[in-house]
N, C-alpha and C positions, 0 to 999 in steps of 0.2 A: 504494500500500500504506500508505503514511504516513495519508493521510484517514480510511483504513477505519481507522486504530489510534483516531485522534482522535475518530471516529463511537462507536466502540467507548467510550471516557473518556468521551465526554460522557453518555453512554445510562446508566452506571453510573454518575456525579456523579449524573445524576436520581434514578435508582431511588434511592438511597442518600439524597437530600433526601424525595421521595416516602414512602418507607417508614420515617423520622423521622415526619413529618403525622401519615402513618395511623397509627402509632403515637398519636398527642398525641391526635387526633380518635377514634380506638377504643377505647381505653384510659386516657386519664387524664379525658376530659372526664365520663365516665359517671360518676367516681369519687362525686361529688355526689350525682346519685341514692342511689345506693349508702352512703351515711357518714348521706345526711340520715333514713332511715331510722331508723336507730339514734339519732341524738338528738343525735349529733354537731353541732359550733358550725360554721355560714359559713365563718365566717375561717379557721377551722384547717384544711376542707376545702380554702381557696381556696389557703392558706398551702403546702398538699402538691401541689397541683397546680401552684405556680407554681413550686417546688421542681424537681419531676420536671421541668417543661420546660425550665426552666435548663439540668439536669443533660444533657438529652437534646440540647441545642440547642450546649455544650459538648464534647458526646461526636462529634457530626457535624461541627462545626469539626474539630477536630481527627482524625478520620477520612478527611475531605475534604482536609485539609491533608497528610497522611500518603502516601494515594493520589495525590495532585498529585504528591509527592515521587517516588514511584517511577515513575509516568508519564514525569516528565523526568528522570531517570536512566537508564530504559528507552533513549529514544530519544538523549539526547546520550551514551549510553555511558559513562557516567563510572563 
C-alpha cells in the first residue's frame, strides 16, 4: 500500500512540473507574436516573459515543496 501512495506522489510531482511547461510553452512563449504586432520593443517583450517564468518557476518550487511536506507528514504521522 505504501508504493501505491509513492506511485500516486510521484505521478502528481509530474503532472504538477508538466502542467508548469505547458503552461510556459502555451502561453507565455506566443506572447511575442502577439506584442510584436502592435509595435511593441524585443526587450520589453523578452523582459515579461522572463518575468512570468521566474514567477511560475517560483510558484512550482514552492508548491512542490509544500506537497513534499504533506506527503511526509501523511505517512510518518506527525
Amino acid at each position: 500500500m505504501n508504493n501505491i501512495g509513492l506511485l500516486v506522489f510521484i505521478t502528481i510531482m509530474w503532472m504538477m512540473i508538466l502542467a508548469a511547461a505547458a503552461f510556459l510553452v502555451i502561453l507565455v512563449a506566443p506572447l511575442e507574436v502577439v506584442f510584436l504586432h502592435n509595435g511593441v520593443n524585443r526587450i520589453i517583450i523578452s523582459t515579461i516573459q522572463a518575468l512570468i517564468s521566474i514567477v511560475v518557476v517560483i510558484l512550482l518550487i514552492l508548491f512542490l515543496s509544500r506537497f513534499k511536506k504533506m506527503y511526509v507528514r501523511r505517512n510518518l504521522k506527525i
